[in-house]
PATI-935542 format. One record per atom (N, C-alpha, C): x, y, z. Coordinates in steps of 0.2 Angstrom, whole numbers, plus 5000, padded with zeros to 4 digits. Layout:
<node <X,Y,Z>>
...
//
This chain:
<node <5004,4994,5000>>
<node <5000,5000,5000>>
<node <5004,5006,5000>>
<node <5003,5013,4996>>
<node <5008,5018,4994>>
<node <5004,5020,5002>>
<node <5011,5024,5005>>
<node <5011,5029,5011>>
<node <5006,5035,5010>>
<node <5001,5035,5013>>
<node <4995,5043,5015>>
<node <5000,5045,5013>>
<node <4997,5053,5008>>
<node <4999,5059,5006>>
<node <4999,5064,5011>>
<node <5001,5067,5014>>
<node <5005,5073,5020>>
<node <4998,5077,5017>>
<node <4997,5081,5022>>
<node <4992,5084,5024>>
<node <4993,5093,5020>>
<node <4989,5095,5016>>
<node <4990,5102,5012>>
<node <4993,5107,5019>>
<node <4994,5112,5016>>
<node <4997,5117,5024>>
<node <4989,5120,5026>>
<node <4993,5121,5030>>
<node <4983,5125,5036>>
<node <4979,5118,5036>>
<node <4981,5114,5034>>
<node <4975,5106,5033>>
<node <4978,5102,5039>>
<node <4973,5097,5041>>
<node <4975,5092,5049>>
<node <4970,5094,5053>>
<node <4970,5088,5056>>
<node <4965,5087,5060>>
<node <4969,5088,5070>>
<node <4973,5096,5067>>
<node <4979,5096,5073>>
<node <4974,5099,5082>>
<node <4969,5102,5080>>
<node <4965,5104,5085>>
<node <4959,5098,5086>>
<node <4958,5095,5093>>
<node <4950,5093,5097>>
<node <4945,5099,5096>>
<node <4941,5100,5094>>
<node <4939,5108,5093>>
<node <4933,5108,5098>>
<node <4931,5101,5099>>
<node <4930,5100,5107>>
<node <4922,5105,5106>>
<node <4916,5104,5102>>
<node <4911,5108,5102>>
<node <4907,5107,5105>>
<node <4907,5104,5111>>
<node <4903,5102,5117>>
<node <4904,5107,5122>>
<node <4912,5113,5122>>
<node <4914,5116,5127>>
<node <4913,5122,5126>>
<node <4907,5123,5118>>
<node <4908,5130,5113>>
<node <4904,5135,5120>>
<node <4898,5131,5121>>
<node <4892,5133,5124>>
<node <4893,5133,5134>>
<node <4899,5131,5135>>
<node <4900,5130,5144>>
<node <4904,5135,5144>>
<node <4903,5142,5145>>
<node <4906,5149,5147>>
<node <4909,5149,5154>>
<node <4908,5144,5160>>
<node <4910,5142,5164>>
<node <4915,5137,5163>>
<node <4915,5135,5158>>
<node <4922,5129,5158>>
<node <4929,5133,5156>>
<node <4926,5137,5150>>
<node <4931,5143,5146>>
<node <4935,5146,5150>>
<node <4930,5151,5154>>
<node <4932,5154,5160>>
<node <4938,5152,5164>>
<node <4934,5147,5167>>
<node <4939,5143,5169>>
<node <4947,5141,5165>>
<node <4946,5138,5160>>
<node <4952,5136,5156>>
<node <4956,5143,5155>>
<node <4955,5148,5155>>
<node <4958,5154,5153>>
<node <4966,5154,5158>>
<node <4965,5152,5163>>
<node <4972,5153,5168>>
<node <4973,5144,5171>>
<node <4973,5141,5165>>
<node <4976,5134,5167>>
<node <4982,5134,5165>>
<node <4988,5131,5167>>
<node <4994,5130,5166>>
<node <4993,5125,5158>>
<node <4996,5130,5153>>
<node <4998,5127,5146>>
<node <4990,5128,5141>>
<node <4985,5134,5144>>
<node <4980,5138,5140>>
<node <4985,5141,5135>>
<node <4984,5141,5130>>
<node <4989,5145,5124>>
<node <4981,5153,5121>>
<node <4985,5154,5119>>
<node <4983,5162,5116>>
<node <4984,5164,5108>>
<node <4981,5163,5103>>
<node <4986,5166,5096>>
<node <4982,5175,5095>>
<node <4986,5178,5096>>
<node <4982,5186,5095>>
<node <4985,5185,5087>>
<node <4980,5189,5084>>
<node <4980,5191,5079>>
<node <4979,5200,5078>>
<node <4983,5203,5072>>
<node <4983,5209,5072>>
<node <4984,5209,5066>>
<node <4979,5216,5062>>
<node <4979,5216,5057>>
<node <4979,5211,5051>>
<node <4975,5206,5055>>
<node <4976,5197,5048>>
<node <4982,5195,5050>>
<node <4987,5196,5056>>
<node <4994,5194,5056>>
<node <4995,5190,5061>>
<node <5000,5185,5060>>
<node <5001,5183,5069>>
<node <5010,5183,5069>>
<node <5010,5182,5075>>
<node <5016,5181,5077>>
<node <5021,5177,5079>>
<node <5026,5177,5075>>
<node <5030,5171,5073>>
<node <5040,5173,5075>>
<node <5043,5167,5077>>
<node <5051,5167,5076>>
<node <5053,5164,5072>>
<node <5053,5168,5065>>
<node <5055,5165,5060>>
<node <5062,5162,5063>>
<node <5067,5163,5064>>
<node <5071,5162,5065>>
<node <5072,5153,5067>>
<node <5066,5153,5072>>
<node <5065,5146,5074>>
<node <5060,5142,5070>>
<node <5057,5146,5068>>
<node <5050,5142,5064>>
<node <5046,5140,5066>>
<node <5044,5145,5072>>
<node <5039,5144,5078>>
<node <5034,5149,5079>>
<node <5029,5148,5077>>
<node <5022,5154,5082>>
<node <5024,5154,5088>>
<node <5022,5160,5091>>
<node <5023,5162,5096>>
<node <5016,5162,5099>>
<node <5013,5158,5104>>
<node <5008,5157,5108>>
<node <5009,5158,5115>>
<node <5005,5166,5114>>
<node <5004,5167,5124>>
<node <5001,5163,5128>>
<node <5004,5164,5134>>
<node <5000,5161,5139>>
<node <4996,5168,5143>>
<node <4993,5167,5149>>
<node <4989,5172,5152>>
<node <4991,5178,5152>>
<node <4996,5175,5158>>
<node <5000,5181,5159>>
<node <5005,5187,5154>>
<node <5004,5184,5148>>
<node <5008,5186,5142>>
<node <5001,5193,5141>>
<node <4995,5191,5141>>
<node <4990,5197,5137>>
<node <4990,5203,5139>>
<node <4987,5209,5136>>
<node <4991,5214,5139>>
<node <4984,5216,5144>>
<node <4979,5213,5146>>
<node <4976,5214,5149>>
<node <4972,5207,5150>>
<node <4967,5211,5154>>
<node <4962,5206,5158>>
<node <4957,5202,5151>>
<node <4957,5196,5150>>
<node <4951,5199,5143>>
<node <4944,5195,5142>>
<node <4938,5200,5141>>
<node <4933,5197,5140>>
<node <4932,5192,5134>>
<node <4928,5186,5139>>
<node <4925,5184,5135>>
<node <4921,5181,5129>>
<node <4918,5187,5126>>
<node <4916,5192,5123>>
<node <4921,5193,5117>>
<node <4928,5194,5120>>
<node <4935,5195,5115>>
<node <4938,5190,5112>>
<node <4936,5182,5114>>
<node <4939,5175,5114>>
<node <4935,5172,5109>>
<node <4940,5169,5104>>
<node <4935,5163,5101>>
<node <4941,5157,5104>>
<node <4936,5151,5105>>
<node <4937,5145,5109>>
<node <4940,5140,5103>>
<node <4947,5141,5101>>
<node <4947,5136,5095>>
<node <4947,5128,5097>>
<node <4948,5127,5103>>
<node <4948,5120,5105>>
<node <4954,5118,5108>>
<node <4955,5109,5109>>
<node <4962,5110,5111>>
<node <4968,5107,5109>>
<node <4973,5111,5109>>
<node <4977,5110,5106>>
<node <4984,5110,5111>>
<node <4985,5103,5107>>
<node <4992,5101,5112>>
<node <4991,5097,5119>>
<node <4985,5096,5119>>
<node <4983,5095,5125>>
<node <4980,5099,5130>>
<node <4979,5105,5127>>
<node <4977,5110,5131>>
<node <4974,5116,5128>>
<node <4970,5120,5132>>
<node <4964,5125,5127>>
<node <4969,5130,5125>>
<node <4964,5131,5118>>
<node <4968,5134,5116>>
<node <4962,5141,5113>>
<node <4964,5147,5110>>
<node <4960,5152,5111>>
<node <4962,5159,5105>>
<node <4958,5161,5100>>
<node <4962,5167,5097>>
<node <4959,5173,5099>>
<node <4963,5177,5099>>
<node <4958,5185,5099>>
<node <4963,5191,5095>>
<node <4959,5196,5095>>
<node <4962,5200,5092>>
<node <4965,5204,5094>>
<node <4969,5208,5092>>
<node <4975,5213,5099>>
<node <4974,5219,5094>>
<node <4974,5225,5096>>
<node <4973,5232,5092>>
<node <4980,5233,5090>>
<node <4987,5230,5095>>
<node <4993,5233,5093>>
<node <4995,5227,5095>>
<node <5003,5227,5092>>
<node <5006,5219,5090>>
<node <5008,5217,5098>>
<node <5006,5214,5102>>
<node <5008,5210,5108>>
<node <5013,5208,5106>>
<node <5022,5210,5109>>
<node <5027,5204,5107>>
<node <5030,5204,5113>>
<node <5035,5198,5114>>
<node <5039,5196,5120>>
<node <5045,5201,5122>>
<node <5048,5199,5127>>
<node <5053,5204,5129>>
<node <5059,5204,5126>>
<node <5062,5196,5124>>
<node <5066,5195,5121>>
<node <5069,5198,5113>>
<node <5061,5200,5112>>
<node <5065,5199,5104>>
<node <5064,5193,5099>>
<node <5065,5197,5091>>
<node <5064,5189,5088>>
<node <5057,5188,5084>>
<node <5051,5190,5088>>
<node <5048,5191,5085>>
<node <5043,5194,5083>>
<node <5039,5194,5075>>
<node <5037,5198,5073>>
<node <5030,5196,5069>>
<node <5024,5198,5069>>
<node <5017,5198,5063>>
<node <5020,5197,5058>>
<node <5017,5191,5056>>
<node <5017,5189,5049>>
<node <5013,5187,5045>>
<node <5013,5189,5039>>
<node <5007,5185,5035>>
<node <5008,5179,5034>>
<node <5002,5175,5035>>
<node <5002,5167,5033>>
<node <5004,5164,5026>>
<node <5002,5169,5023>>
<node <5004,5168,5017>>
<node <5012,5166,5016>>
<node <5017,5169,5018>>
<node <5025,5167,5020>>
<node <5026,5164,5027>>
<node <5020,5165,5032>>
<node <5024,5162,5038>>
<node <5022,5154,5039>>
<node <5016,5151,5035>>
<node <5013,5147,5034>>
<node <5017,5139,5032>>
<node <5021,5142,5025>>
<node <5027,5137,5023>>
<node <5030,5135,5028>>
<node <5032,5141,5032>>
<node <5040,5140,5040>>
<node <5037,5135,5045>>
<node <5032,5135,5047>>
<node <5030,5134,5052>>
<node <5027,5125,5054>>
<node <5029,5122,5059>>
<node <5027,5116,5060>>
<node <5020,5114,5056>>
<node <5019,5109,5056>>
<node <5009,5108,5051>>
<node <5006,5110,5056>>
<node <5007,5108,5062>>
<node <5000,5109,5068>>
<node <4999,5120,5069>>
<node <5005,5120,5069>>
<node <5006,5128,5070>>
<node <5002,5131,5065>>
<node <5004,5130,5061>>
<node <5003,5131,5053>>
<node <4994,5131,5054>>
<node <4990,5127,5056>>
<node <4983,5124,5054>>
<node <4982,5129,5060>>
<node <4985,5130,5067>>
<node <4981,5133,5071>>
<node <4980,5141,5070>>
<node <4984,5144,5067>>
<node <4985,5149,5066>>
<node <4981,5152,5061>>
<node <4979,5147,5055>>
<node <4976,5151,5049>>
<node <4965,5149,5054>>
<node <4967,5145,5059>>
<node <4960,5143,5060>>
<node <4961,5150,5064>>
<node <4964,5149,5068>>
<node <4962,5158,5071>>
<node <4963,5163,5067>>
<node <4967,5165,5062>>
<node <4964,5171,5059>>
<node <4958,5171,5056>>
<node <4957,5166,5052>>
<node <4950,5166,5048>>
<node <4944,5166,5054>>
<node <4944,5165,5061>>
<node <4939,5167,5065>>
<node <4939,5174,5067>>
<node <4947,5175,5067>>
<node <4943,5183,5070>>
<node <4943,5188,5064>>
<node <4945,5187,5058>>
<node <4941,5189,5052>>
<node <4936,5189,5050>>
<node <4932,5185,5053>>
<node <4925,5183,5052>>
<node <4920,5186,5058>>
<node <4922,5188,5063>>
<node <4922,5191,5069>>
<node <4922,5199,5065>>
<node <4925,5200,5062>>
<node <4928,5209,5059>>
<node <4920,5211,5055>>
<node <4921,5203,5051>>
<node <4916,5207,5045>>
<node <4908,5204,5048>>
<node <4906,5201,5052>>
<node <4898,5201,5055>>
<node <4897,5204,5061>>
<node <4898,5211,5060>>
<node <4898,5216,5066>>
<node <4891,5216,5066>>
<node <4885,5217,5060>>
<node <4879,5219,5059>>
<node <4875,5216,5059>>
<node <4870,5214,5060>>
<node <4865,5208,5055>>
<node <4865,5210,5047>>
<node <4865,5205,5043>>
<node <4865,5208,5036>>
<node <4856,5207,5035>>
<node <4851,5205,5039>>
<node <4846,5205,5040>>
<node <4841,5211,5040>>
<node <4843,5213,5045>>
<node <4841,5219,5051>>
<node <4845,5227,5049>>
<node <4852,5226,5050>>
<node <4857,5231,5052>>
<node <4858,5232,5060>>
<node <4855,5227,5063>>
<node <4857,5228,5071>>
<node <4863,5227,5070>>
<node <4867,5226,5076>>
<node <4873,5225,5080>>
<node <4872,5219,5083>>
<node <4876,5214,5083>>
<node <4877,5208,5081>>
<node <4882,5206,5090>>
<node <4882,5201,5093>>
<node <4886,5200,5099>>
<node <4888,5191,5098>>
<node <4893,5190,5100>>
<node <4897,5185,5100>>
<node <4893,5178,5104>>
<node <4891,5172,5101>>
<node <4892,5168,5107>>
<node <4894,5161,5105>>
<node <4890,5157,5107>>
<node <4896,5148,5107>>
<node <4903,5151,5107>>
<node <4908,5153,5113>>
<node <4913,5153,5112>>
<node <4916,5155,5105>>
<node <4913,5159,5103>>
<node <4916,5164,5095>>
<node <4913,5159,5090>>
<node <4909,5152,5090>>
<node <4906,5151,5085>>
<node <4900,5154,5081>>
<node <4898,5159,5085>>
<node <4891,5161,5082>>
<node <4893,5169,5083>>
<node <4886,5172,5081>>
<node <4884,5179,5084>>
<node <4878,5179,5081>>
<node <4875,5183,5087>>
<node <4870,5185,5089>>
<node <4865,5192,5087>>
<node <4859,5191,5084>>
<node <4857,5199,5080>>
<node <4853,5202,5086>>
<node <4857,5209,5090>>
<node <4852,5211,5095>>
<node <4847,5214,5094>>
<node <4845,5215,5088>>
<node <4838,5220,5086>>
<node <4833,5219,5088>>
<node <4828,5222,5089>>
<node <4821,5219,5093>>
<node <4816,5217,5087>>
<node <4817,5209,5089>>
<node <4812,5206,5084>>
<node <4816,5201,5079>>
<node <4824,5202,5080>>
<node <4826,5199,5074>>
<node <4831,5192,5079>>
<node <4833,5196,5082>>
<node <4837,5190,5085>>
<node <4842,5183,5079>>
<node <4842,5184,5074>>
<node <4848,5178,5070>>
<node <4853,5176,5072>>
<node <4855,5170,5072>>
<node <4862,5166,5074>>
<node <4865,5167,5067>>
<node <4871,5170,5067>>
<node <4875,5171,5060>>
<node <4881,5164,5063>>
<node <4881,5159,5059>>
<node <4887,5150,5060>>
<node <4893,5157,5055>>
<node <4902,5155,5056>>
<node <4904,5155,5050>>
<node <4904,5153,5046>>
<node <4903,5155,5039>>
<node <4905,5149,5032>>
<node <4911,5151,5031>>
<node <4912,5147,5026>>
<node <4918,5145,5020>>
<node <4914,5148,5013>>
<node <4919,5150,5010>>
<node <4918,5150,5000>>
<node <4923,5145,4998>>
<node <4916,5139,4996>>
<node <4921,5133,4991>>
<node <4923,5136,4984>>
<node <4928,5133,4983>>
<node <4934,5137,4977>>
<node <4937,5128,4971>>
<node <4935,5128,4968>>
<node <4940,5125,4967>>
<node <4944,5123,4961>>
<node <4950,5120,4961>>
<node <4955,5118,4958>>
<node <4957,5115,4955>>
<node <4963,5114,4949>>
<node <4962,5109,4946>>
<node <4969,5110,4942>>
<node <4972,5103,4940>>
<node <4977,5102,4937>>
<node <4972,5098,4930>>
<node <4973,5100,4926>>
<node <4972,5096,4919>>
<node <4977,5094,4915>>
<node <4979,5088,4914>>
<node <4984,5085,4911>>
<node <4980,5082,4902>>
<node <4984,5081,4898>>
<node <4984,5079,4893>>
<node <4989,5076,4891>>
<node <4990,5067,4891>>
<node <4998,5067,4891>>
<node <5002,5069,4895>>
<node <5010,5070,4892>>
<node <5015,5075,4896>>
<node <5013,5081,4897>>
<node <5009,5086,4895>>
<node <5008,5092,4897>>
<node <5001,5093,4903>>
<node <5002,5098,4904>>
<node <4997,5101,4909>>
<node <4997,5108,4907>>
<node <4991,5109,4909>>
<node <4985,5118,4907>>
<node <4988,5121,4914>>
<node <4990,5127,4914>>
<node <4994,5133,4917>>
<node <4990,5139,4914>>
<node <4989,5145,4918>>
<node <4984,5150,4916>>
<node <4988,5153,4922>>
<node <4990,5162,4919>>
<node <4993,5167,4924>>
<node <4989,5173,4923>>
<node <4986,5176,4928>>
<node <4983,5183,4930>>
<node <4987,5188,4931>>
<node <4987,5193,4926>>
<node <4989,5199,4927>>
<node <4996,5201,4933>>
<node <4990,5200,4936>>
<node <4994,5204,4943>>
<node <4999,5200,4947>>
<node <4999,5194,4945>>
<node <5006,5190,4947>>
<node <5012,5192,4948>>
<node <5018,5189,4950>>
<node <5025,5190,4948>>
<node <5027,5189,4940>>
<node <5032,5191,4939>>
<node <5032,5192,4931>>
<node <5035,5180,4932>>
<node <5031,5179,4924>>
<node <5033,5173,4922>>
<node <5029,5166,4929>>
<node <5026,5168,4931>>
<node <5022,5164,4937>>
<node <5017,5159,4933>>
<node <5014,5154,4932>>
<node <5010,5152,4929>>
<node <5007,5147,4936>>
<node <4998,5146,4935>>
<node <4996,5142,4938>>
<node <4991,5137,4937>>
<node <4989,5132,4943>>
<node <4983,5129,4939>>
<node <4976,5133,4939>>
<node <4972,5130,4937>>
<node <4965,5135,4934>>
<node <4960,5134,4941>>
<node <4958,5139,4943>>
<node <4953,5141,4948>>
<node <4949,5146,4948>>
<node <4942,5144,4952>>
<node <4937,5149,4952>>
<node <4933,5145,4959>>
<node <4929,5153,4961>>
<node <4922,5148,4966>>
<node <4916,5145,4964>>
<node <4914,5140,4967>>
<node <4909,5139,4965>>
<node <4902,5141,4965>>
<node <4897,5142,4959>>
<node <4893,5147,4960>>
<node <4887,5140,4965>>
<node <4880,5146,4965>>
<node <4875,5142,4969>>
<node <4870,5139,4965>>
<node <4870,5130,4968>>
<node <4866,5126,4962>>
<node <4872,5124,4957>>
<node <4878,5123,4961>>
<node <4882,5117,4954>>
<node <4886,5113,4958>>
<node <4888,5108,4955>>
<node <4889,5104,4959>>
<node <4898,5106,4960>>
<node <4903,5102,4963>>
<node <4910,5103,4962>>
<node <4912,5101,4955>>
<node <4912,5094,4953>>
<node <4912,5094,4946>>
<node <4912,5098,4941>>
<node <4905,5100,4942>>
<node <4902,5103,4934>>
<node <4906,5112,4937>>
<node <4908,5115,4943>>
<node <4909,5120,4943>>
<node <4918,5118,4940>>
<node <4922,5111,4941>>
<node <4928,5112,4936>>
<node <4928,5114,4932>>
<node <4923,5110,4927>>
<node <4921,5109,4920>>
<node <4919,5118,4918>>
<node <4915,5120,4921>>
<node <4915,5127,4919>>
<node <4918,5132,4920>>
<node <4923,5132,4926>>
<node <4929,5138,4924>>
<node <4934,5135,4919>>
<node <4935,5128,4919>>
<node <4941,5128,4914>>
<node <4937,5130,4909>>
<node <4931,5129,4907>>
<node <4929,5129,4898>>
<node <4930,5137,4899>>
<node <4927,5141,4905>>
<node <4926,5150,4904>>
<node <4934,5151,4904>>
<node <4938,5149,4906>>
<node <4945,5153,4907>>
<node <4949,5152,4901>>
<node <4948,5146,4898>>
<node <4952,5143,4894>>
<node <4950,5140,4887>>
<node <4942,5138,4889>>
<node <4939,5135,4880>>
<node <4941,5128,4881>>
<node <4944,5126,4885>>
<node <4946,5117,4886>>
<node <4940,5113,4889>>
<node <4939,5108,4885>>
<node <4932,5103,4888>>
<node <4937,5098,4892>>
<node <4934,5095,4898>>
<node <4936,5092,4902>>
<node <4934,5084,4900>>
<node <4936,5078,4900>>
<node <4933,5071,4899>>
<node <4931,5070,4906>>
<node <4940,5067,4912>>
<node <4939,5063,4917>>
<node <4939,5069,4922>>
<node <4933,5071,4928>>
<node <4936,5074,4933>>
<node <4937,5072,4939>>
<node <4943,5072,4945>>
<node <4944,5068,4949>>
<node <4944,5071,4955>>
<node <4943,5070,4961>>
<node <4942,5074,4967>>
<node <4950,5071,4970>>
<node <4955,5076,4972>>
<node <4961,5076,4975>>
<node <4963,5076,4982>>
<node <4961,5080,4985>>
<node <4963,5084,4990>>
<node <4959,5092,4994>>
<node <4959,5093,4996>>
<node <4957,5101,5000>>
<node <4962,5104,5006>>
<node <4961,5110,5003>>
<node <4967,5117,5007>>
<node <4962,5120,5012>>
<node <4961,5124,5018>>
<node <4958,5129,5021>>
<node <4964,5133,5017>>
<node <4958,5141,5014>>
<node <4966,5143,5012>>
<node <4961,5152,5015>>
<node <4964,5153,5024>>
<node <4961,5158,5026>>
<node <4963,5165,5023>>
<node <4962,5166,5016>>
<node <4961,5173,5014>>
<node <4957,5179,5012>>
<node <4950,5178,5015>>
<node <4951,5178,5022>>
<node <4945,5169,5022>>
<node <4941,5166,5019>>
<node <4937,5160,5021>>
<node <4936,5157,5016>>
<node <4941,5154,5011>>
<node <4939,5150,5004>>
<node <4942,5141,5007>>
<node <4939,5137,5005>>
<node <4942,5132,5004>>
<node <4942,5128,4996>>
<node <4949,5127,4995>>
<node <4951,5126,4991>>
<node <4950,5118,4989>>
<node <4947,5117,4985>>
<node <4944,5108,4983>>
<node <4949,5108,4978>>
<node <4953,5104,4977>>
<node <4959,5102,4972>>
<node <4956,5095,4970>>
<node <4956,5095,4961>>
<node <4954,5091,4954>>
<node <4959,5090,4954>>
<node <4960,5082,4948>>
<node <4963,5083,4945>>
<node <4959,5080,4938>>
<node <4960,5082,4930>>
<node <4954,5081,4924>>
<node <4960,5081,4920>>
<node <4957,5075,4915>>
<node <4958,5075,4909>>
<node <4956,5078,4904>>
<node <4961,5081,4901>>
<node <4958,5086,4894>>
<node <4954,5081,4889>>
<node <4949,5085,4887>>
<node <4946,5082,4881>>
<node <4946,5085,4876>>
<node <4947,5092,4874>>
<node <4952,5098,4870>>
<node <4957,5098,4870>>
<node <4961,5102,4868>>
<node <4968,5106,4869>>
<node <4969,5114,4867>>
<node <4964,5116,4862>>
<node <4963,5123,4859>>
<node <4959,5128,4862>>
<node <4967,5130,4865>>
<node <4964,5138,4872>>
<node <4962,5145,4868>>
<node <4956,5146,4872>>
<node <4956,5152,4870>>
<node <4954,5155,4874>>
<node <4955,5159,4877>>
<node <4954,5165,4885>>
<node <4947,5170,4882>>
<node <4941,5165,4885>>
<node <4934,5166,4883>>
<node <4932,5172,4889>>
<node <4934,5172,4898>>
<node <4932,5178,4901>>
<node <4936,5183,4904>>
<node <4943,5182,4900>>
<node <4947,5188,4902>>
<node <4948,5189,4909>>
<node <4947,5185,4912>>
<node <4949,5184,4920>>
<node <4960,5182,4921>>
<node <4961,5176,4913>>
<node <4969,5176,4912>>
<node <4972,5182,4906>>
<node <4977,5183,4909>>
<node <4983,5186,4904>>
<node <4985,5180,4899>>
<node <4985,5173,4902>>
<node <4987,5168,4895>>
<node <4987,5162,4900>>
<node <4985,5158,4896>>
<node <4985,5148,4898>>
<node <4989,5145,4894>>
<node <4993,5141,4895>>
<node <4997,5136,4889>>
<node <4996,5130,4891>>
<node <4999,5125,4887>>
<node <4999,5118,4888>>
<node <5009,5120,4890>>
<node <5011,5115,4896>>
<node <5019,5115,4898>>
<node <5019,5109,4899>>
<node <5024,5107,4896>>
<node <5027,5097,4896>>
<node <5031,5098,4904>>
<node <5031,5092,4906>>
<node <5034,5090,4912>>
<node <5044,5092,4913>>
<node <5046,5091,4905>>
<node <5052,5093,4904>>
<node <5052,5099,4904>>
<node <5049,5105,4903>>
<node <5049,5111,4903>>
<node <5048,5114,4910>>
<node <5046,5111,4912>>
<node <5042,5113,4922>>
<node <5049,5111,4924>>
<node <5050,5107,4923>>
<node <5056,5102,4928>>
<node <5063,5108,4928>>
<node <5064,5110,4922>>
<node <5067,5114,4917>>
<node <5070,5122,4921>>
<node <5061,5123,4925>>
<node <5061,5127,4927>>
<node <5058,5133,4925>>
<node <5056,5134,4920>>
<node <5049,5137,4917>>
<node <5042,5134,4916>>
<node <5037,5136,4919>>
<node <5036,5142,4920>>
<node <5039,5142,4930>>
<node <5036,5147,4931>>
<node <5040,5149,4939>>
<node <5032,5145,4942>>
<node <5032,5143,4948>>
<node <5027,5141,4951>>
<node <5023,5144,4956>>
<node <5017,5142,4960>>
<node <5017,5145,4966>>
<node <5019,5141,4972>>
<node <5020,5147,4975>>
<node <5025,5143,4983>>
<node <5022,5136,4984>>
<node <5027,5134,4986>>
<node <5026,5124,4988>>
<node <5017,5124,4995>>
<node <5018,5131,4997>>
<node <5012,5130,5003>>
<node <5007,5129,5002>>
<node <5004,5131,4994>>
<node <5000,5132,4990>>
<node <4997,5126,4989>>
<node <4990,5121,4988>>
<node <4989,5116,4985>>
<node <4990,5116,4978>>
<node <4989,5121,4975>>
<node <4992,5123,4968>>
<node <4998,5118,4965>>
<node <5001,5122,4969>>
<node <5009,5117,4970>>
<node <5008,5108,4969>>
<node <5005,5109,4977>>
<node <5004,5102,4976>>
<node <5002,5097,4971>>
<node <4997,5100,4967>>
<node <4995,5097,4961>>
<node <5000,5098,4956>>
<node <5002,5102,4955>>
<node <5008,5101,4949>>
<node <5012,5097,4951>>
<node <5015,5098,4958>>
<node <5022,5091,4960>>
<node <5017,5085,4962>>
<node <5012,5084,4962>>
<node <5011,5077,4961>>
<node <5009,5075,4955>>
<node <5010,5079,4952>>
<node <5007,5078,4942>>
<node <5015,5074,4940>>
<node <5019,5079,4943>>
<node <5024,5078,4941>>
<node <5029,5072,4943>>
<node <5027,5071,4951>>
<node <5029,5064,4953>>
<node <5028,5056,4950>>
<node <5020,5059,4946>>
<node <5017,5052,4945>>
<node <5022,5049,4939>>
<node <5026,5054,4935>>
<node <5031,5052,4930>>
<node <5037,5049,4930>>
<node <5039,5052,4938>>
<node <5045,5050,4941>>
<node <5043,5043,4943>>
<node <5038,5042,4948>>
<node <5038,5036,4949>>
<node <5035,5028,4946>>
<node <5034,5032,4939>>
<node <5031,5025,4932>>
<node <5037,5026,4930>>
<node <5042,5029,4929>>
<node <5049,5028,4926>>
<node <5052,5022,4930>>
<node <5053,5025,4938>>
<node <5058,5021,4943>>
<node <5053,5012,4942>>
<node <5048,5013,4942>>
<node <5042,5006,4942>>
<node <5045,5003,4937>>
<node <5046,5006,4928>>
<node <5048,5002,4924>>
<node <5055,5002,4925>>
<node <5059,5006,4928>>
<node <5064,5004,4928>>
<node <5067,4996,4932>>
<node <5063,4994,4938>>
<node <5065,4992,4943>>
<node <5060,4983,4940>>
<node <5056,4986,4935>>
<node <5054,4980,4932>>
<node <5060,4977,4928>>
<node <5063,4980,4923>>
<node <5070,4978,4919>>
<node <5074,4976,4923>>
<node <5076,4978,4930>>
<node <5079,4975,4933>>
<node <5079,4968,4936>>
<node <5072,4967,4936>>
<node <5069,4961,4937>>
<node <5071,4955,4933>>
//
């Protein structure tokens, strides 16, 4: 049996998220001043990390720069064997030492343990979520926090709504034909960046049929086989990333909604090569290229080792 696949970054199952303790504000309370309660603040979308060690940096109590309601806490579960908790700080909380500094996930992400890694983006994507449902989008009341930062509350008279977090599903897709694979670059990228083809999915289609139709709008490429691969949390600020992988049933690109700068077909020799440039390894994007690419590496070594036979 081939070894389980390593888990995408932000992805694991590294917190108990422990939803039975969202609703016991008495237990929380309590957990808040136990020995090995951790703390991830977040500021401005950032956390805080020693690159140098390639370690988040997670308060304990006494680290906060105050007393804290609450009201201020989302309960992410626990982690490591003990609660763990994110909130957001208005100015950067650092240690005395030095060392460390907010970082976007986007770069700190890569550095950082898997566990670290997943804890960090689950707590920014909650207190981002916390930022942007200040209101009822119902009402326009004023909205207040409960289950341990899984909900909010509409205080308006008569409306009362529980707002859950979501996710925007997204998804991804490697299309191979042969040696080559479809590669599509946006504008605004680093110069010579190329990637695999993505969009959200709209409401009333299925994941499937939502591959099949970005690739055909971005590119004019009809799909035959589509395969379900893998999924990213990709906290920018709440998409989740479903990674395809599909076989072409075209090859003749034509940039139908102007969303790419350009799409091509890139043989394995050319990637390998080092053209085009990729994105970061942290990326599932990634992943699906270097496992596209692996699967050629390892049917060569297979016939090789069969010759040897």
């Amino acid at each position: 049996m081939p070894e389980p696949l390593p888990h995408n970054t932000f992805a694991g199952a590294y917190v108990d998220r422990a939803g039975e303790r969202r609703v016991d504000e008495a237990w929380q309370r309590d957990a808040l001043t136990r020995p090995g309660t951790v703390f991830v603040p977040v500021w401005q979308g950032r956390c805080p990390a020693d690159e140098a060690r390639g370690r988040i940096w997670l308060l304990r109590y006494e680290d906060l720069p105050g007393e804290p309601r609450m009201d201020e806490l989302v309960f992410l579960g626990v982690f490591r064997g003990a609660p763990a908790f994110a909130l957001e700080v208005n100015e950067p909380v650092l240690p005395v030492t030095g060392g460390v500094e907010y970082r976007d996930l986007r770069t700190l992400g890569g550095l950082l343990p898997p566990d670290e890694a997943s804890l960090a983006a689950h707590a920014r994507a909650m207190v981002l979520w916390h930022q942007a449902q200040r209101h009822c989008g119902h009402c326009g009341a004023a909205t207040a926090p409960d289950a341990g930062g899984y909900a909010r509350i509409c205080t308006g008279p008569g409306c009362g709504r529980r707002i859950f977090p979501r996710v925007d599903p997204a998804i991804i897709v490697l299309v191979a034909a042969g040696e080559r694979c479809l590669l599509g670059r946006q504008p605004t990228w680093p110069e010579g960046r190329y990637s695999t083809i993505a969009g959200f999915v709209e409401p009333g289609e299925s994941l499937e049929d939502a591959v099949r139709r970005e690739v055909f709008e971005e590119t004019n490429v009809r799909l035959a086989e589509v395969l379900y691969q893998s999924s990213q949390p990709w906290p920018f600020p709440s998409a989740l990333m479903l990674g395809f992988r599909a076989v072409a049933e075209s090859d003749e690109i034509v940039l139908n909604d102007g969303e790419l700068e350009d799409a091509r077909w890139f043989s394995r020799r050319e990637i390998r090569a080092g053209w085009p440039k990729l994105p970061p390894r942290l990326s599932i994007a990634r992943r699906l290229v270097d496992d596209w690419l692996g699967e050629d590496a390892a049917a060569n070594d297979g016939r090789s080792r069969q010759g040897l036979g």
